[in-house]
C-alpha positions as a Markdown table, in Angstrom:
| # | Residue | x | y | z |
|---|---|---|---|---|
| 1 | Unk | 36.9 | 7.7 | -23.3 |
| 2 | Unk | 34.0 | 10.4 | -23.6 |
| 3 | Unk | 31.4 | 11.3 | -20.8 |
| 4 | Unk | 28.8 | 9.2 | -20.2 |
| 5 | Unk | 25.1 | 11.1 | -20.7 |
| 6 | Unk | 22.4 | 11.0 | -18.0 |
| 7 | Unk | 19.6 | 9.7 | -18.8 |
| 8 | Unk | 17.6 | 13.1 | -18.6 |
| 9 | Unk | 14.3 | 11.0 | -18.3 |
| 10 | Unk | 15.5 | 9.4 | -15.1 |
| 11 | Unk | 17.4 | 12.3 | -13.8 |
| 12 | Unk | 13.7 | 14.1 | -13.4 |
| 13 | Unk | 12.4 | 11.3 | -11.7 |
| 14 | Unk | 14.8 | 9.8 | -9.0 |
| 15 | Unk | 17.2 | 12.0 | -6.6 |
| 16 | Unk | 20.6 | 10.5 | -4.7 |
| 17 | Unk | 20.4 | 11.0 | -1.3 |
| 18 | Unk | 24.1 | 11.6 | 0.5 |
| 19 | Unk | 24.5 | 8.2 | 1.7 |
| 20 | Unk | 24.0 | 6.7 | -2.1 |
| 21 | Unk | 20.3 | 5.5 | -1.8 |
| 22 | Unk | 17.9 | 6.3 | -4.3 |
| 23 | Unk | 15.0 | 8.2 | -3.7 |
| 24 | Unk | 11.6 | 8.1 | -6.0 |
| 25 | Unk | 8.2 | 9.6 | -5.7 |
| 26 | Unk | 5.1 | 7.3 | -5.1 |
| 27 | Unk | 2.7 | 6.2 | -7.8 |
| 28 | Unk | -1.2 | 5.8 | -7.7 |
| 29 | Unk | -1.7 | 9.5 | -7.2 |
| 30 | Unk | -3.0 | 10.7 | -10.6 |
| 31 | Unk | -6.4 | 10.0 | -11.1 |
| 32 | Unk | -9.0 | 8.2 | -9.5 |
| 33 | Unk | -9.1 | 9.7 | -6.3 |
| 34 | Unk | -12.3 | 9.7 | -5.3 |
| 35 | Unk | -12.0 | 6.2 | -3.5 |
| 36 | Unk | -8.9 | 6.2 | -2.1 |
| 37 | Unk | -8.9 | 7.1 | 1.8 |
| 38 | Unk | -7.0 | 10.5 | 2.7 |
| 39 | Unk | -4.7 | 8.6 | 4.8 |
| 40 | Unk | -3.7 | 7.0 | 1.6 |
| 41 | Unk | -3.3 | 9.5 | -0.3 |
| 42 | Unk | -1.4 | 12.1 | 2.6 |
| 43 | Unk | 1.1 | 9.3 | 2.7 |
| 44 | Unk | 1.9 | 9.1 | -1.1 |
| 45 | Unk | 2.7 | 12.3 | -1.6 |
| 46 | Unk | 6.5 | 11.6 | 0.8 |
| 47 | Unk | 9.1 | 10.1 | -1.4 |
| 48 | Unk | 10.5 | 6.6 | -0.6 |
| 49 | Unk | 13.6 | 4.8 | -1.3 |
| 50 | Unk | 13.3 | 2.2 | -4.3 |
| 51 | Unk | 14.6 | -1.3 | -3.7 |
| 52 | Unk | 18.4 | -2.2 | -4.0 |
| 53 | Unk | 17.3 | -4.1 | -7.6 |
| 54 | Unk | 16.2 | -0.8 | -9.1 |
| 55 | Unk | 18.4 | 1.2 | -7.4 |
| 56 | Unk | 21.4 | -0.7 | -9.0 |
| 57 | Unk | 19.7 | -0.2 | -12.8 |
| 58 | Unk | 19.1 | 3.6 | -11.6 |
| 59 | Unk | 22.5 | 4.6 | -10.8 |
| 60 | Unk | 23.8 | 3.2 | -14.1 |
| 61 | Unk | 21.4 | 5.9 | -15.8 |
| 62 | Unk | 22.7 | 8.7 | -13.5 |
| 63 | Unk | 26.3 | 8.1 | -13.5 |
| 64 | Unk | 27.3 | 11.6 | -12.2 |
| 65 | Unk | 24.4 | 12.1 | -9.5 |
């Protein structure tokens, strides 16, 4: 059977941490600024582990991660 391809798309957006969970980056810090607090937006900018339902479709995309 041939390699499976990452999906490149995902591969730039979610990391594997060493344990297997799946690490993304925090959304609702593009534009619009201005009104959101600075506590807010200080605690965006750390990544967060996604939930075990999109970590499942994730790892499918990134089978060699």
């Amino acid at each position: 059977m041939p390699k499976m391809k990452t999906h490149r798309g995902a591969a730039k957006r979610f990391k594997i941490t060493g344990s297997g969970k799946v690490m993304k980056n925090n959304s609702y810090k593009r534009h619009i600024l201005e009104k959101k607090s600075a506590k807010r937006k200080r605690q965006l900018r750390h990544a967060v582990v996604t939930s075990e339902a999109d970590a499942k479709r994730v790892k499918r995309l990134l089978p060699y991660l």
